[in-house]
N, C-alpha and C positions, 0 to 999 in steps of 0.2 A: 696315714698322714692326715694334717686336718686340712680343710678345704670349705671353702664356703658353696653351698648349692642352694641351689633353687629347686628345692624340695618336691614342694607343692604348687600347685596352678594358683596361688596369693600373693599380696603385699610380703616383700621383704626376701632376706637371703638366711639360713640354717648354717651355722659352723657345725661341721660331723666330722668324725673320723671314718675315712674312707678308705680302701685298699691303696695301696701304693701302686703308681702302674707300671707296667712291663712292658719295654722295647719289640719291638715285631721288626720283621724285615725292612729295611731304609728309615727305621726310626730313630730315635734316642730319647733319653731320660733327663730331662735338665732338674737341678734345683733351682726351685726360685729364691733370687734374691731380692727385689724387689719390680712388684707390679703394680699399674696407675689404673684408675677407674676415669670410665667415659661416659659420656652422655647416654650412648647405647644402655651400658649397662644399668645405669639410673633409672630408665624407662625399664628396664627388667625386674628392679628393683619393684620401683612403682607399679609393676605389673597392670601398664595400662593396656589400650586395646592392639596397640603393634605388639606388645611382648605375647599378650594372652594369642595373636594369630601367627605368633612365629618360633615360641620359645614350648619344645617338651619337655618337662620336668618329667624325670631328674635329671641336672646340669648342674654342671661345675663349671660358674661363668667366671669371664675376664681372657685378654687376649692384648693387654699391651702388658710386656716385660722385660726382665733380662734375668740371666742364670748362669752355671754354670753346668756345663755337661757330666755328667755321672756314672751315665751307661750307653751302650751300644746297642742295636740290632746288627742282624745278621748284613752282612754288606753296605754298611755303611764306610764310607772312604774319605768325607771333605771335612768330618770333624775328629777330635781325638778327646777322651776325657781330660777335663779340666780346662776346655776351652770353655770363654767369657763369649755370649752370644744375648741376642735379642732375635726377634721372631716377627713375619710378616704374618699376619695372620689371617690371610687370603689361602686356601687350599687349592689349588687350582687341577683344572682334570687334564692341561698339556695335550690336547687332542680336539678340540673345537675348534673353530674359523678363526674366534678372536685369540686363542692363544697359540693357533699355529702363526699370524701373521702380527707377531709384536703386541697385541692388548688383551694380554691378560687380565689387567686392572678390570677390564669390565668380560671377564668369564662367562660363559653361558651356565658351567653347570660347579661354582666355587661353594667349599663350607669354608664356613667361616669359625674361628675356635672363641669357644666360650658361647656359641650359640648353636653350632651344628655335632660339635665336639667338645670332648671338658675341656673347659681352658686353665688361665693361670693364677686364679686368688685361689691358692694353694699352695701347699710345699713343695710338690713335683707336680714335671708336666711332662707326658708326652707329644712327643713333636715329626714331623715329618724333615728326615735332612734337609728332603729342600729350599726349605721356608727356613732356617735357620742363617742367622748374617754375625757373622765372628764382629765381633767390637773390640775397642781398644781398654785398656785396663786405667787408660786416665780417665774414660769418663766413667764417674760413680754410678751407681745403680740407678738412684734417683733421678738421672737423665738418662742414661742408659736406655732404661725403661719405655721412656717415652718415646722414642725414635719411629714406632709405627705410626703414632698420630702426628708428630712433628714432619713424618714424610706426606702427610696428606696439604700441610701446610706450604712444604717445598715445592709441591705439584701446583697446590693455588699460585702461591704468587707468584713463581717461575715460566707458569704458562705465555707471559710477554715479558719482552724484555723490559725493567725498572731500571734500571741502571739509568742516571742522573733526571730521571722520570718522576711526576706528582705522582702518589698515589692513596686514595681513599681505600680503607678498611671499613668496612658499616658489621658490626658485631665483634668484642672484644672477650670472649668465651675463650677457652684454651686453645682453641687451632686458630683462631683470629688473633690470640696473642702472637701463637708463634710464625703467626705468615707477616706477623712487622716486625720479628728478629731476624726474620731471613730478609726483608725485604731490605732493612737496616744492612748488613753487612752484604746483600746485594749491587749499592750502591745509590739504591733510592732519595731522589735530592730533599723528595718534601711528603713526611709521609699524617697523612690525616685519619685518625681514628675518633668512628661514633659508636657509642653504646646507650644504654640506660643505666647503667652504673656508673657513680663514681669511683667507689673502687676497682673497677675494672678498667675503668681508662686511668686509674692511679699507676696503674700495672702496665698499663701502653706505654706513659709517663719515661718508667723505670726500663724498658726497653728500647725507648729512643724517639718514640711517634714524636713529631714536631708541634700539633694542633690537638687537640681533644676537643669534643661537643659531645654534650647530653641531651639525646633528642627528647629523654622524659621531660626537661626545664625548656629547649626552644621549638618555636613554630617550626614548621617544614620550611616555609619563608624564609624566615631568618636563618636556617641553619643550609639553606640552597643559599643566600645572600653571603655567609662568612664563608664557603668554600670558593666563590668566585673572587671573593677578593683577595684571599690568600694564593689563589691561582694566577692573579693577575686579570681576571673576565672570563679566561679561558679554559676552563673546567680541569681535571684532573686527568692525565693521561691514561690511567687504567683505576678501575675501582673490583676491591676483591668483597663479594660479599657474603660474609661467613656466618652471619645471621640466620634467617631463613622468614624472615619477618616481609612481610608485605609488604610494609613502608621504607624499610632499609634495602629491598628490592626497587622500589622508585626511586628512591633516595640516590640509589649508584648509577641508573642510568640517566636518570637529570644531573647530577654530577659531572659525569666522562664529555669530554671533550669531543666536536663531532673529529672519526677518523679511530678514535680509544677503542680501548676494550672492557667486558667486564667478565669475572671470573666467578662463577657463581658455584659457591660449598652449601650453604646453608642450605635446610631443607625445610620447606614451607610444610605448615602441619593440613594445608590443603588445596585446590587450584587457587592460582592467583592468572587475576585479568592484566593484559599490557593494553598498553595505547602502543601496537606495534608501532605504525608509519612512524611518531614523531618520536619516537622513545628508542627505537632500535634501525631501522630501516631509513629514514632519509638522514639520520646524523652517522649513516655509515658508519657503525661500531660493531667489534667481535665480538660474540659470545661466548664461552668457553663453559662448558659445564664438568666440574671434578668430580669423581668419586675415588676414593682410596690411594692408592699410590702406585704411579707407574712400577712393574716386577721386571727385574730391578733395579731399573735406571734411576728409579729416585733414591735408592738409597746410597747407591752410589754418590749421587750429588750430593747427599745430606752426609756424607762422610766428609766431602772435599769440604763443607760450608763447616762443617766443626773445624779443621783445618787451619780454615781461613777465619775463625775467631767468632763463629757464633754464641750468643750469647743468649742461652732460655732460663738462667737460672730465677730471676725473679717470677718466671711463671709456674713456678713449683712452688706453690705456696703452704699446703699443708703435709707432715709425716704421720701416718699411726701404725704401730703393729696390727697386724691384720685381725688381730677379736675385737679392734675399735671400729670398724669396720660401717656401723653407724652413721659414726661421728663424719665421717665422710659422706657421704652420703647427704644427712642433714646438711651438709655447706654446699654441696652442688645443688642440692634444692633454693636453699639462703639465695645465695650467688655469690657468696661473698669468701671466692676465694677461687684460686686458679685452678693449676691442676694439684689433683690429691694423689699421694702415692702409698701405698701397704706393704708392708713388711713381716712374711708368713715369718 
């Protein structure tokens, strides 16, 4: 099959023809139909110093998809060929503290596919049954696909209740898109998104956000001064900050209302200082820190929210077959485009 790997300990991804792989006991074989590239794997790309301390080559990255099943291992029971699936891509070991007692999302001892195992910018993938989540055949691949990082987004914003609530977004990147679709059809009254792109809060625009700010054009002043007035004086009842930027980290707790919450995704590329007392602790606010997506309660939810009429299509903004593979690549570096998705 051909397959993109990461060859060598360098810059960049190799298309090879690889072996096709073969199901093992509680496995199967999916084809892939189409897979999305992530911010992870751009840094694998870029081969900077998290990938060069995390990533063995040789690897067959990527790990958000969907496909169709093809094959079986020995004792597998929950799927049948020609079932339509997408995949968590959390491995988990079912025998530690945190995943005997409900939190697997943060595993003591998880692989992850496409980093610990080949994953899916390829033709075929193998899979562990259990990680496999049946989908419905209306949604096309193209979203399909995306359902493992759109559940990271369900966890952000879902972590308090929005429902007829202000809420501040600070970073409009693919999972900040889609935590103001879900927030939108959550029932969110007034939802405020910041970025440095315009086109990326064009794209909040097309998802429903009520207010957009570009904090590369205003002061931190003025851009704290337009969210109180749009609040009423009163700050914003939850602020979700999917950024990981320093400033967009103050940004949401000078925002939140004292008594709010903030939901923090992003991840800083290094320590960041608080003014605890006046920033967290006398205005009485939650903290909530995400990583990945509760297994499998959120997907659960993010089935009900397709259901009930969610809406990420504007956030898929580029298609290529997967030898373009590039050209993607070069837009997540740009910025200048949502999520990208490949088609082996």
């Amino acid at each position: 099959m051909k397959a993109l790997v990461k060859a060598e300990p360098k810059p960049g991804f190799t298309l090879l023809q690889v072996p096709d792989p073969k199901p093992g006991p509680g496995e199967v074989v999916v084809r892939i139909k189409a897979t999305s590239l992530c911010g992870t794997d751009a840094h694998i790309y870029r081969w900077d110093a998290w990938a060069q301390s995390r990533i063995h080559p040789p690897r067959i990255v990527g790990h958000e998809l969907c496909g169709d099943v093809i094959e079986l291992g020995a004792g597998v029971t929950s799927v049948k060929t020609g079932d339509y699936v997408a995949a968590e891509s959390h491995f988990t070991c079912g025998l530690c503290f945190q995943c005997r007692t409900g939190q697997a999302h943060v595993c003591k001892n998880y692989k992850i596919l496409g980093i610990d195992v080949d994953g899916s910018y390829a033709e075929y993938v193998r899979l562990p049954e259990r990680v496999l989540w049946k989908t419905s055949r209306d949604i096309p691949p193209e979203l399909a696909c995306v359902q493992e990082p759109l559940g990271n987004a369900v966890d952000a914003a879902l972590a308090e209740d929005l429902t007829g609530h202000t809420v501040l977004i600070t970073g409009c990147g693919p999972t900040g898109l889609f935590a103001a679709a879900v927030a939108r059809t959550a029932g969110a009254a007034v939802i405020i998104a910041t970025d440095v792109s315009d086109y990326r809060l064009g794209l909040a625009k097309q998802l429903g956000v009520d207010h957009t700010l570009n904090v590369r054009t205003d002061s931190p002043d003025r851009l704290a001064s337009a969210i109180q007035d749009m609040t009423g004086g009163e700050g914003v009842d939850a602020a979700l900050e999917m950024s990981g930027a320093p400033a967009a980290l103050h940004q949401a707790f000078k925002a939140v209302k004292n008594g709010g919450c903030v939901t923090l995704f992003g991840i800083p590329t290094g320590s960041v200082s608080f003014d605890l007392p006046n920033e967290i602790i006398f205005k009485g606010i939650r903290v909530y820190g995400v990583t990945g997506r509760r297994l499998f309660k959120t997907w659960y939810r993010l089935s009900g929210l397709f259901k009930a009429g969610l809406n990420i299509r504007p956030v898929i903004t580029h298609t290529f077959p997967m030898v373009d593979f590039a050209k993607g690549f070069d837009l997540i570096q740009s910025g200048q485009c949502g999520k990208v998705v490949l088609f082996p």
